[in-house]
C-alpha positions in Angstrom: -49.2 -31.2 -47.3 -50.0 -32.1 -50.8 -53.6 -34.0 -51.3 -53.3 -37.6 -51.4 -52.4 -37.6 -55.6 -55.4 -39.3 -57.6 -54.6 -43.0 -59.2 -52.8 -43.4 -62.2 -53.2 -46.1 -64.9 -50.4 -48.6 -64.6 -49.0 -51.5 -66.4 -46.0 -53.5 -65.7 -44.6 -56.7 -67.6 -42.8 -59.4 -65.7 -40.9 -62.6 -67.4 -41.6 -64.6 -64.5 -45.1 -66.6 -64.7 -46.2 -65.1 -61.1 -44.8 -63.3 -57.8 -42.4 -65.5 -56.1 -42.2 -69.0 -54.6 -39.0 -69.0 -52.7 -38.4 -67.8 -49.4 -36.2 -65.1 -50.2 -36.5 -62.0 -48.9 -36.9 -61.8 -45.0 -36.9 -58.8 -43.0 -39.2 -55.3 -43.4 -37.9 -52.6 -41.8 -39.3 -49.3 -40.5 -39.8 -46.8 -43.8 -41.4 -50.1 -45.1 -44.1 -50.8 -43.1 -44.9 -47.2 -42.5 -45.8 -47.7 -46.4 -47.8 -50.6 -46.1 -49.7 -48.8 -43.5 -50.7 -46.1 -45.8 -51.8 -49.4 -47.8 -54.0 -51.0 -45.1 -51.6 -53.9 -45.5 -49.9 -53.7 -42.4 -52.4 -55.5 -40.1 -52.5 -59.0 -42.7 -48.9 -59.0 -43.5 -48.2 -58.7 -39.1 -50.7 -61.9 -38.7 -48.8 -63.5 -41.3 -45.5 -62.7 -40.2 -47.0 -63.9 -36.3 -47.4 -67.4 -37.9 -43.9 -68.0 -38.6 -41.4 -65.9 -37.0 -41.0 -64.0 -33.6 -41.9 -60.6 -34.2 -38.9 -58.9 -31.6 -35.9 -61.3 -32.9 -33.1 -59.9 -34.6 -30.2 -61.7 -36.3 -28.1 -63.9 -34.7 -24.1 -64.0 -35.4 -22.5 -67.7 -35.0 -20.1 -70.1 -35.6 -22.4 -72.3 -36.1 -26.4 -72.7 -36.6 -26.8 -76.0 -34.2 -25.0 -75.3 -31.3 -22.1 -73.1 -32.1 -20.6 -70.3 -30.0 -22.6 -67.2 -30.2 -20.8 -64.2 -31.3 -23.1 -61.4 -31.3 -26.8 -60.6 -32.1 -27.8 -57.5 -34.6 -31.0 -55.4 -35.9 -32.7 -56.7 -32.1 -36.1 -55.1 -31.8 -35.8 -51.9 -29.4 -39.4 -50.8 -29.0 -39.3 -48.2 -27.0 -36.5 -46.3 -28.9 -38.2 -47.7 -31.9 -41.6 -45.5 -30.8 -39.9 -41.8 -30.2 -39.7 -42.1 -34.3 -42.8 -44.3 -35.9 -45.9 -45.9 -34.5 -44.3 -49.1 -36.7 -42.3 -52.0 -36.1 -40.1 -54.1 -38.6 -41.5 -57.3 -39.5 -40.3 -60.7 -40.7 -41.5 -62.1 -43.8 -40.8 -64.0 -46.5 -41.1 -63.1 -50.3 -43.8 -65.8 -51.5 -45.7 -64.5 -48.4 -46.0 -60.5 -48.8 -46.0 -60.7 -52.4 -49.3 -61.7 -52.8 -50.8 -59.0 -50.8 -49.0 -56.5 -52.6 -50.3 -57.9 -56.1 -54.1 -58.2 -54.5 -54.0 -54.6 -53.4 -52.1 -53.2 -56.1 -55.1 -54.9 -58.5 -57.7 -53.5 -56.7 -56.2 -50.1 -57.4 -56.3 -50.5 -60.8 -52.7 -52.0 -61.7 -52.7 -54.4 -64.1 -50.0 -57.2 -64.1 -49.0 -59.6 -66.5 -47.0 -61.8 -66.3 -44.7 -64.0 -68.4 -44.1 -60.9 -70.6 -40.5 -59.2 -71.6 -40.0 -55.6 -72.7 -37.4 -56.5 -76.1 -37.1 -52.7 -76.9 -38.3 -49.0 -76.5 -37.5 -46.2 -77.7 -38.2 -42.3 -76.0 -39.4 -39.1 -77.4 -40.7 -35.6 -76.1 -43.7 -36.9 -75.2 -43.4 -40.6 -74.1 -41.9 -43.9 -74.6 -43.0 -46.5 -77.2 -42.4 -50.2 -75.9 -42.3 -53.2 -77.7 -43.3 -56.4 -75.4 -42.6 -60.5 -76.5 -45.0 -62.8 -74.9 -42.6 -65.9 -73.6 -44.9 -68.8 -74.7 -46.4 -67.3 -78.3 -43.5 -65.4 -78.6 -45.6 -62.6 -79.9 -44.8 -58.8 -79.7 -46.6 -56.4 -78.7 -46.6 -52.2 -79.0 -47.4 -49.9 -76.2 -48.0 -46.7 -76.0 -46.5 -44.6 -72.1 -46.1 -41.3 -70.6 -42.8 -43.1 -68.3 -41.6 -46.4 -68.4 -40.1 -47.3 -65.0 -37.1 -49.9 -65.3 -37.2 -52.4 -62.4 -34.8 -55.1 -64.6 -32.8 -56.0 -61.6 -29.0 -55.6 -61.5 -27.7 -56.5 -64.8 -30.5 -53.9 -66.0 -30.5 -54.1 -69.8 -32.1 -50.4 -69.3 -29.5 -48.8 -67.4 -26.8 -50.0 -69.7 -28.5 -48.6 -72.6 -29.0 -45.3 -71.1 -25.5 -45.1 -70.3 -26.1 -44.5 -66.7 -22.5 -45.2 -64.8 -22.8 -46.8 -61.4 -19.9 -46.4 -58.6 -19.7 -48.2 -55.1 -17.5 -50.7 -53.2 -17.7 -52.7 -56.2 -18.3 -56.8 -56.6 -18.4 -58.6 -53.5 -18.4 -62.1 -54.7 -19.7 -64.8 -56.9 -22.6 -66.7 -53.9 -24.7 -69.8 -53.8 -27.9 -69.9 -52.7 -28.9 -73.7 -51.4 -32.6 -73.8 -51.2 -33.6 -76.7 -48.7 -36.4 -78.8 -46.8 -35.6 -80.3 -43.3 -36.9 -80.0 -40.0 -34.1 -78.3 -37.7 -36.8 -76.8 -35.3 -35.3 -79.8 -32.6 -31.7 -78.8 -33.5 -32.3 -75.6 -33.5 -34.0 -74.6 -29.6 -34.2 -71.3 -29.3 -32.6 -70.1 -32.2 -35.2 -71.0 -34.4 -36.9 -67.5 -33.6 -33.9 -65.9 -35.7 -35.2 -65.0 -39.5 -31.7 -64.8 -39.7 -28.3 -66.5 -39.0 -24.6 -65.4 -40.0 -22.5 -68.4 -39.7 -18.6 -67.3 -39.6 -15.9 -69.7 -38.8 -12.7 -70.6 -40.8 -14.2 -73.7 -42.7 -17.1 -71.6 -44.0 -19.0 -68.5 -44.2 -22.3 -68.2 -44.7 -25.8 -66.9 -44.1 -29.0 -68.8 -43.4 -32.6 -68.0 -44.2 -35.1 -69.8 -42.4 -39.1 -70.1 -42.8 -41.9 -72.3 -41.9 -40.5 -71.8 -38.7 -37.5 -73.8 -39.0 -38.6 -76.5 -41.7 -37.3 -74.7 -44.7 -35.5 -72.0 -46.2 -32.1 -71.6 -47.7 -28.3 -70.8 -47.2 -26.3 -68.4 -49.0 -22.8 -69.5 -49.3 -20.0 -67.0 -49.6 -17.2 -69.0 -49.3 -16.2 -72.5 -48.0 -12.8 -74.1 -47.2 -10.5 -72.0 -49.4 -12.7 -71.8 -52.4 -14.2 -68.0 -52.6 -17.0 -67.9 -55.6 -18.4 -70.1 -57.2 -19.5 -70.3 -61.2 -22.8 -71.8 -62.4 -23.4 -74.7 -62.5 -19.9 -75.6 -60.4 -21.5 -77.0 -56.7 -23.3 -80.5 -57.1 -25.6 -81.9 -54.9 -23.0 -83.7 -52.7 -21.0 -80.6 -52.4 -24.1 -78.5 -51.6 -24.7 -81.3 -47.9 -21.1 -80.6 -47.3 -22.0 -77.1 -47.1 -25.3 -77.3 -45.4 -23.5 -79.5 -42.4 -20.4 -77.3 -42.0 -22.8 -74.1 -41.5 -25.1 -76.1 -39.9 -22.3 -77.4 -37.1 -22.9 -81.4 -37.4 -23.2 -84.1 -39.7 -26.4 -84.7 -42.0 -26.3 -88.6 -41.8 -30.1 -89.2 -41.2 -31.2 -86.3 -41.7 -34.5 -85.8 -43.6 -33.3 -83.5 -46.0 -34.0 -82.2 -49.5 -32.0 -79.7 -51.2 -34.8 -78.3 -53.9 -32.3 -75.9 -55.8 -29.1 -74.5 -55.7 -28.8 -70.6 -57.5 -26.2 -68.4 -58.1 -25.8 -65.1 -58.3 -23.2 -62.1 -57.8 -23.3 -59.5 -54.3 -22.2 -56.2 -55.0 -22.4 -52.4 -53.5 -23.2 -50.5 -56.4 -25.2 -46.9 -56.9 -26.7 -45.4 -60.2 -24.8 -41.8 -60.5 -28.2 -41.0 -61.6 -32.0 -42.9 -61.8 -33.4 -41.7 -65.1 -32.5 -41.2 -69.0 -29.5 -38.9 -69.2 -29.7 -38.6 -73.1 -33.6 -38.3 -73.3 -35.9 -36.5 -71.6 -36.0 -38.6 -67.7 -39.3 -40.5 -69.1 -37.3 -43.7 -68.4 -36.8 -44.2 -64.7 -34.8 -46.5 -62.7 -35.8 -48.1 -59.8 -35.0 -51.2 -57.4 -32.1 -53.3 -57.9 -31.5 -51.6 -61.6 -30.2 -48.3 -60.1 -28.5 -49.6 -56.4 -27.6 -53.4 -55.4 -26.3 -54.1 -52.1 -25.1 -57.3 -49.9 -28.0 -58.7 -47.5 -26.4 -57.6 -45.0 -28.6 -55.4 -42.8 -31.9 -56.4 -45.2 -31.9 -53.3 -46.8 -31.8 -54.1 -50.9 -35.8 -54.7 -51.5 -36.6 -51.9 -48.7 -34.9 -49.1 -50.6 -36.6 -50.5 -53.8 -40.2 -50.2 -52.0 -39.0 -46.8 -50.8 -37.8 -45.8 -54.6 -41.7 -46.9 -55.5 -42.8 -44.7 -52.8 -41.3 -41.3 -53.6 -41.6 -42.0 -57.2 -45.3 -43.1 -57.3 -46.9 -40.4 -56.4 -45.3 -37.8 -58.2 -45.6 -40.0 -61.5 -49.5 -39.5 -60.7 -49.8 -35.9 -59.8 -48.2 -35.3 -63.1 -50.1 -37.8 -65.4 -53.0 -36.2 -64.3 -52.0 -33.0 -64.5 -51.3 -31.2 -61.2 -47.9 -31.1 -61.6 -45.3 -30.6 -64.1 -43.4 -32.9 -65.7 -40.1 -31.2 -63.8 -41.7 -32.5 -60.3 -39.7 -35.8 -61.3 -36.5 -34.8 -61.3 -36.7 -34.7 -57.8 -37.1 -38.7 -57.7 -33.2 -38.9 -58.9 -32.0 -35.9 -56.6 -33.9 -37.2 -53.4 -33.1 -40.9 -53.7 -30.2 -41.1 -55.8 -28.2 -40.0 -52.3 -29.8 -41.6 -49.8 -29.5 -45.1 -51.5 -26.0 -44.3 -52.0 -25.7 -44.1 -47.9 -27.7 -47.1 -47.8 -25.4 -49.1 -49.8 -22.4 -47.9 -47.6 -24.2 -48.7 -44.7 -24.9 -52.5 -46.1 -21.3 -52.8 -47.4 -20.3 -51.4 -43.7 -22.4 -55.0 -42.0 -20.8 -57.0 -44.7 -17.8 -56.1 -43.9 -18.3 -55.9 -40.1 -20.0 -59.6 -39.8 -19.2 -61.7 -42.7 -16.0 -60.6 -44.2 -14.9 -59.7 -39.9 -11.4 -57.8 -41.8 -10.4 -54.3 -39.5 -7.8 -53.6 -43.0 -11.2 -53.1 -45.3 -12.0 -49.3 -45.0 -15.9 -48.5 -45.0 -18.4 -46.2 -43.6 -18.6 -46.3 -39.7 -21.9 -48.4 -39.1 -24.9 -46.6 -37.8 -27.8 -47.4 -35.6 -30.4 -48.9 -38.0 -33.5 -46.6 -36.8 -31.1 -43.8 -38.1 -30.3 -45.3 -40.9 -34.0 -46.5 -42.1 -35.7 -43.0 -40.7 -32.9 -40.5 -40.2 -31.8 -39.4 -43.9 -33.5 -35.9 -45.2 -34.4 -35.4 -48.5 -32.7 -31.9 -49.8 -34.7 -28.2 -49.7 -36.0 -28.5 -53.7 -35.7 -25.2 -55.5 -39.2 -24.9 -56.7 -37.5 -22.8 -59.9 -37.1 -26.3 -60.9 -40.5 -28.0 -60.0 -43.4 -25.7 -61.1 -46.6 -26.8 -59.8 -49.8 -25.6 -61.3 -52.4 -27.3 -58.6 
């Protein structure tokens, strides 16, 4: 094995003003928390997920959140099967809960964050990338000076467009709502408020529910309703939005304390990178997250091949910024995980189809047990022609 690689300096820009405040993102799996292990993370973000989810549930598969009939259950906690492979089990939590974590111990590694900020232009050369940053409240711009610039822009990634970097997959899924929400369903709810997730599927509506605070909140993503498949912005109001919210949820809202906080929108696709670097220059820009592979929900499996991408691409960024490896070392970031999130979107287009879209004439990829699909890909032999390492 290689020694653990020593830490390299780090700066990343975000246009947000901090980590996130919505509920978003729910379930960890397996490669994940064997990550945040190697972190020391893994023991706060388990108490934190024990204070608002059960640990073992899995997702639930309905006809309705109150009360409807039950169709199925998926991604239930096997533990022993679970233990033949990792010492780790997949957790439940919420974006606005691990994300601080993750920026605490990321800062007291030496990253530096900063937030608020926008990358408006770079420009590559043999020896690095010059990157021009606009500060959104001054509106000031700003010149830096990088070995690599990694591109997490997200999936209309300005960066991967400009590169010219083609991406192929199942292809748009459809245009969603997300209706973020505050109500107390715990009494509705019994013992199906343990699910961190819900698929609702009947013929009035199709949707997906989110909850946290252990039933009190959350949101539901809204795929299609009565007919009416996509949905532009700006189209649902407020009215519409509690028509929605009581069809998935199986019963009227009349009295119900309820307050819908926001309604997004946004587009699901099944898309891969055909590759996750610079094709014209010389790979010192680098894709990663949602700007080289989107995927539907389905299965959880979007921001865990992102933390993954991070992973393998991390450490080889700091063996060769300080000099124990070669520049070549990263090509092996685009021909290790270029593949595997390929399978993985194929395997969350495979759910998709298989519990929301429920139609045998869509041809997709059989659908595999989720421990082999999280654990059970293998990373090709690299011809060490290409990677010279002078350790």
């Amino acid at each position: 094995m290689l020694p653990v690689p020593p830490i390299v300096k780090s700066l990343s820009f975000d246009r947000h003003p901090s980590t996130a405040t919505r509920t978003r993102a729910a379930l960890f799996l397996l490669r994940s928390i064997e990550i945040f292990r190697q972190l020391s993370l893994e023991p706060a973000l388990r108490a934190a997920s024990a204070t608002n989810f059960d640990l073992d549930s899995g997702m639930l598969l309905t006809t309705a959140l109150a009360g409807g009939t039950v169709l199925g259950a998926v991604q239930e906690s096997d533990a022993a099967r679970t233990a033949h492979a990792t010492p780790c089990a997949r957790l439940w939590l919420t974006q606005d809960m691990y994300e601080p974590w993750v920026r605490e111990r990321a800062g007291a590694l030496g990253a530096q964050q900063r937030f608020g900020q926008r990358v408006v232009w770079y420009a590559e050369d043999a020896d690095g990338v010059l990157v021009v940053v606009q500060d959104g409240a001054t509106r000031r711009r700003r010149k830096y000076r990088a070995a690599y610039l990694v591109a997490c822009d997200g999936g209309r990634s300005p960066t991967r467009r400009r590169e010219g970097v083609e991406w192929r997959g199942p292809g748009v899924l459809g245009s969603n709502i997300s209706i973020y929400f505050r109500a107390d369903l715990t009494a509705l709810l019994g013992s199906r408020a343990k699910y961190g997730v819900t698929y609702v599927v009947n013929p009035r509506i199709r949707a997906i529910w989110r909850l946290g605070d252990s039933g009190k909140a959350g949101f539901l993503v809204v795929m299609g309703v009565e007919g009416r498949d996509g949905f532009e912005p700006d189209s649902v109001s407020e009215r519409e939005a509690r028509e929605m919210f009581a069809l998935a949820l199986g019963r009227s809202v009349e009295g119900l304390d309820m307050e819908i906080e926001e309604i997004s929108y946004y587009t699901s696709a099944a898309y891969n990178s055909d590759y996750f670097a610079s094709k014209q220059g010389r790979g010192r820009v680098i894709l990663a997250g949602d700007a080289a592979h989107v995927m539907p929900p389905t299965g959880g499996m979007g921001g865990n091949t992102g933390i993954q991408d991070a992973y393998n691409l991390a450490w080889k960024l700091a063996l060769v910024a300080n000099g124990k490896a070669s520049h070549g070392l990263l090509a092996s970031y685009n021909s290790e995980r270029q593949p595997v999130a390929g399978f993985t979107v194929q395997q969350a287009y495979s759910r998709f189809v298989n519990r929301v879209l429920k139609d045998p004439k869509l041809g997709h990829m059989k659908e595999l047990p989720d421990d082999t699909v999280e654990l059970g890909y293998r990373y090709p032999a690299p011809d060490c022609r290409m990677f010279p390492f002078y350790l």
